[in-house]
N, C-alpha and C positions, 0 to 999 in steps of 0.2 A: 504493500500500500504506500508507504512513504518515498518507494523510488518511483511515484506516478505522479508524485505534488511536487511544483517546483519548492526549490530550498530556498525559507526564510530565516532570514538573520533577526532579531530584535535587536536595535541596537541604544544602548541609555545612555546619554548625554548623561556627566554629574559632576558636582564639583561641591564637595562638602555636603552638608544636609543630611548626614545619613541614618538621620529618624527619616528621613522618605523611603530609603532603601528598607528599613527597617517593616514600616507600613504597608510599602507597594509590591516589592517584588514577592512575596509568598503565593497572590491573587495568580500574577505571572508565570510564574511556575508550573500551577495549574489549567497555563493554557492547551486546549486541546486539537492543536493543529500539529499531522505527525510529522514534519518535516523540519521541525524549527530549530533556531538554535539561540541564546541569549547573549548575548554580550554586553559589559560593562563600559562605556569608553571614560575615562574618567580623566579630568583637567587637573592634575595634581592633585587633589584632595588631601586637606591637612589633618583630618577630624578620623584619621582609622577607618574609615569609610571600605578601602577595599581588602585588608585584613577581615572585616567582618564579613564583607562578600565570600573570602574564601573560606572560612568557619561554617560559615551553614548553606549557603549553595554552590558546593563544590566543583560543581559541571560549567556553572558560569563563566565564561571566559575573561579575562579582564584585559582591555587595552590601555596603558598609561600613558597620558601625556607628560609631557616633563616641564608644562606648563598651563596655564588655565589660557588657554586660546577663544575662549567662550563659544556661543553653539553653532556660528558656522567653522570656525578653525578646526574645533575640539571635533567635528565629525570628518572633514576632511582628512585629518592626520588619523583616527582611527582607521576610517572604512578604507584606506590603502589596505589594511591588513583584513581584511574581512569580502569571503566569499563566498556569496549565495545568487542567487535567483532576484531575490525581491530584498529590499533595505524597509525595515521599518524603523523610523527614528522617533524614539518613544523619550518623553521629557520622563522626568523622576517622581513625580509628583500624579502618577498617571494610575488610575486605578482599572484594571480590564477585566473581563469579562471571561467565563473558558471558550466560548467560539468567535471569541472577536476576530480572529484573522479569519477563517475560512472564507464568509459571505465577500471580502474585498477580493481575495486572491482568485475566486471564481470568478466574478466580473471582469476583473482585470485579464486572467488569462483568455477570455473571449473575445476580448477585442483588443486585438494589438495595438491599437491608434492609444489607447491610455496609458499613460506613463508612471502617473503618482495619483493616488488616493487616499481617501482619510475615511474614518467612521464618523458617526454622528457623536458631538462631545457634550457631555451634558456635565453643569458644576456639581461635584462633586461634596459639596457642604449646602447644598439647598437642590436636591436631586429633580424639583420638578421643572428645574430652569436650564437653559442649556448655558453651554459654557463661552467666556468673552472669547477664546483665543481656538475660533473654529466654526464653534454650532455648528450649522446643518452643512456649512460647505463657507467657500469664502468668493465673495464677488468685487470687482471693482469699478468705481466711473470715472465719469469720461473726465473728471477734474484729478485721477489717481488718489481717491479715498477708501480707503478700503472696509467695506461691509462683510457682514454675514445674510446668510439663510438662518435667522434667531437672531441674529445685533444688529442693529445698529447705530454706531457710536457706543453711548453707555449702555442704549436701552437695550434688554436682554429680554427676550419671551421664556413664555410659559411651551415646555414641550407637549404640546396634546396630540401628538403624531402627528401633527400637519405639514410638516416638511418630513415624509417617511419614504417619498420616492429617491429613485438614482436618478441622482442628476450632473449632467455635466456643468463646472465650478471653473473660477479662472484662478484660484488657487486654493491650495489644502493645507491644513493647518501644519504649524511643525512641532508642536506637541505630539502629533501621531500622526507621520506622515509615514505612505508606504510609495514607493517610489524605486522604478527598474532599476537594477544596479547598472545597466547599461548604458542607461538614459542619464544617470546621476554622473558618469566617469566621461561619459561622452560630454559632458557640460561644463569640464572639473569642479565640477560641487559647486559650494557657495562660495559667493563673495565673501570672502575674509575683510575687507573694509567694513562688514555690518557688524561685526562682531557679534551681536545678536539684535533680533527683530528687525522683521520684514523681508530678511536672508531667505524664509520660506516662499515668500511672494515674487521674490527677484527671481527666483529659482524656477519657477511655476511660470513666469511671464517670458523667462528665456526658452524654459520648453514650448509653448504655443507658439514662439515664432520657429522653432524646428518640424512645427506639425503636429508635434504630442497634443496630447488632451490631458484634462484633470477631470478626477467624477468623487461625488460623496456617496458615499452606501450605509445608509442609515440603517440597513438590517446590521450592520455593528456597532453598538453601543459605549462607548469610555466614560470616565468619570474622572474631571482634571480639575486638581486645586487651584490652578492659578496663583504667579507669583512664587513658586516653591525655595527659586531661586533667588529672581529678584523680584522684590516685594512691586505690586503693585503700583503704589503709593510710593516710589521709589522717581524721585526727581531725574537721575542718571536714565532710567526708562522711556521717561518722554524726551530726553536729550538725541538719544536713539532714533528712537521709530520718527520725529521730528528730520531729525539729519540725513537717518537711509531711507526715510520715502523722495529727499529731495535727490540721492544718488540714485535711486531706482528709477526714476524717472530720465533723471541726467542719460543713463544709462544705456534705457528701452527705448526712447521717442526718436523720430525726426525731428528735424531742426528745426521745421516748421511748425511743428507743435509746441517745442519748446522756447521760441522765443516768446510767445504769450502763455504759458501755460507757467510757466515760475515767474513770470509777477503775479498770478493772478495768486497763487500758493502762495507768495510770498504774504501777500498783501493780507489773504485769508488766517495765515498764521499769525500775522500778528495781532490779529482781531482776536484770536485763540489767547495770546497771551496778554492781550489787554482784560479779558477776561477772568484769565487766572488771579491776576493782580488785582482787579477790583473784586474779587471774591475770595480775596484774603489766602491765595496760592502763591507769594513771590517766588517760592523757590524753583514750581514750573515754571512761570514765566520767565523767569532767569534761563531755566533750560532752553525752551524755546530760540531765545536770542545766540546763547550759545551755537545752538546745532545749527542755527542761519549764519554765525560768526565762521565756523570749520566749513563749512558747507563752501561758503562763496570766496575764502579762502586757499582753500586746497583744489577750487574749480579745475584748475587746470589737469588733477589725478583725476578727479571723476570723468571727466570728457577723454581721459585715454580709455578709461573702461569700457568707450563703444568698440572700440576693435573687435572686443569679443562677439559683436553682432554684426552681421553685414548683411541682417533683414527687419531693419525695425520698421514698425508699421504703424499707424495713427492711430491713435487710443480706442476709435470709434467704429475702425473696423477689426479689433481682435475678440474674442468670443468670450462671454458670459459679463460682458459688462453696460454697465446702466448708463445710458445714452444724457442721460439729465446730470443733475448736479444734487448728490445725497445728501450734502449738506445745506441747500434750499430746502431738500426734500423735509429732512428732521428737524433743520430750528425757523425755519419759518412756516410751512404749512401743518408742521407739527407730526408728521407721521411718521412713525418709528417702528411699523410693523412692516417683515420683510414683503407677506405676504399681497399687500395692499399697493405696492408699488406696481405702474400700468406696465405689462407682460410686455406692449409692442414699443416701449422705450428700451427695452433688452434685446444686446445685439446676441442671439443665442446660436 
């Protein structure tokens, strides 16, 4: 039976925290797909973390880095040593289910055009909601914001099945992303300039313009804390996702997109952290400025990073993304359910 499935690696981003290890991995252990195999890849870890790995699950593989590269580096320098079929890059903080992987890996192997997939994520400490860093799939518009099927921006739904179909996504979370090992090495992984967030998205946007696809398969269900690593509420976080959605972009567009399209970002983010500031966040807003400070500073590295594309395409014609502006959508006409957005403003 198990030499008819292709071979899945699980592979755990970690770096300290090893009360996650301690919580998560037993669930995993118990997953029931016969081909698998688990790996630890871990960023240095100062806290004993893979000492205990080897104490109680002995089969676990460990890969050490010999420094905290964080989660796009820390996978890239692992998965050179790790050989499977399919990559599943599972954050620590992840609690799974015993047939989580099957329902993706059947999908996946029926149609060659899909590359990377995710299950449907639901939070983990309030189980009837789904999760910030996922939900039902990840979509994006035409201004490079990125949503969920269940978020958008902060607002999160209630899971009542209603997002239960396969659907194809224009990106998948990297909390629990599964993704061809072929497709991953043919792309060299992620941007190591994100260091972490949105590396999943960059990654996802560079496959669609090679032809791949992304799809969610809610007959898999996960359960993620969010933050496990870095806190939420963590000012360096927004510095982040502020700074590499502006390199993402930098990245992925024509030129003609991008000479209006970072003022208009620009202009929008500062309105974000004028926000922060009059509602008593300096220390985001301070992020903010920061990530536009490195951003328009080091422009000239971002802009060599197209080389690695020589098919970018306008926002408006790549696939699963919302032809409007979701951020009109949520704070001016106030709608924040995925489901209520008009179907034929989706480029699908």
């Amino acid at each position: 039976m198990e030499q008819n499935k292709p071979l899945v690696a699980v592979v755990i981003i970690h770096w300290n925290r090893k009360q996650l290890l301690e919580k998560f991995l037993p669930a995993l252990t118990k997953s029931t797909y016969p081909n698998l195999k688990i790996i630890l890849a871990d960023n240095n870890s100062k806290d004993r973390s893979t000492e205990w790995v080897k104490q109680n699950f002995p089969h676990i593989q460990i890969i050490k880095n010999n420094e905290n590269y964080g989660y796009a580096g820390g996978y890239n320098r692992a998965l050179l040593y790790v050989q499977a079929d399919y990559y599943v890059l599972l954050n620590n903080d992840v609690e799974v289910t015993p047939d989580w992987i099957e329902p993706i890996i059947d999908v996946v192997e029926n149609d060659k055009s899909i590359a990377a997939a995710q299950p449907k994520i639901i939070d983990y400490n309030n189980q009837t909601l789904f999760e910030y860093a996922g939900a039902a799939g990840g979509y994006m518009d035409y201004l490079g914001y990125a949503f969920c099927r269940g978020r958008i921006f902060e607002k999160i739904e209630t899971d009542t099945n209603q997002y239960n179909s396969i659907q194809k996504v224009f990106w998948v979370s990297g909390a629990c992303m599964f993704i061809r090992s072929e497709v991953f090495r043919s792309l060299d992984g992620f941007d190591e300039y994100f260091f972490a967030h949105m590396e999943e998205i960059d990654l996802c946007w560079r496959m669609q313009l090679k032809g791949y696809n992304a799809v969610v398969v809610p007959q898999s269900k996960v359960y993620h804390v969010g933050g496990g690593t870095l806190s939420k509420q963590s000012p360096y976080k927004t510095y982040l996702n502020f700074r590499n959605s502006l390199i993402m972009l930098t990245k992925n567009l024509p030129i003609s997109t991008l000479i209006w399209l970072i003022p208009v970002r620009s202009t929008l983010d500062l309105i974000s952290s004028i926000y922060f500031l009059i509602n008593g966040f300096p220390r985001y807003s301070a992020s903010i400025h920061k990530a536009h400070a490195q951003y328009f500073f080091k422009f000239s590295k971002w802009w060599k990073l197209r080389e690695q594309n020589n098919s970018v395409k306008p926002i408006k014609k790549l696939s699963s993304v919302y032809k409007r502006s979701i951020v009109f959508e949520h704070f001016i006409k106030r709608n924040s359910i995925f489901s209520k957005l008009n179907k034929k403003h989706f480029n699908l």
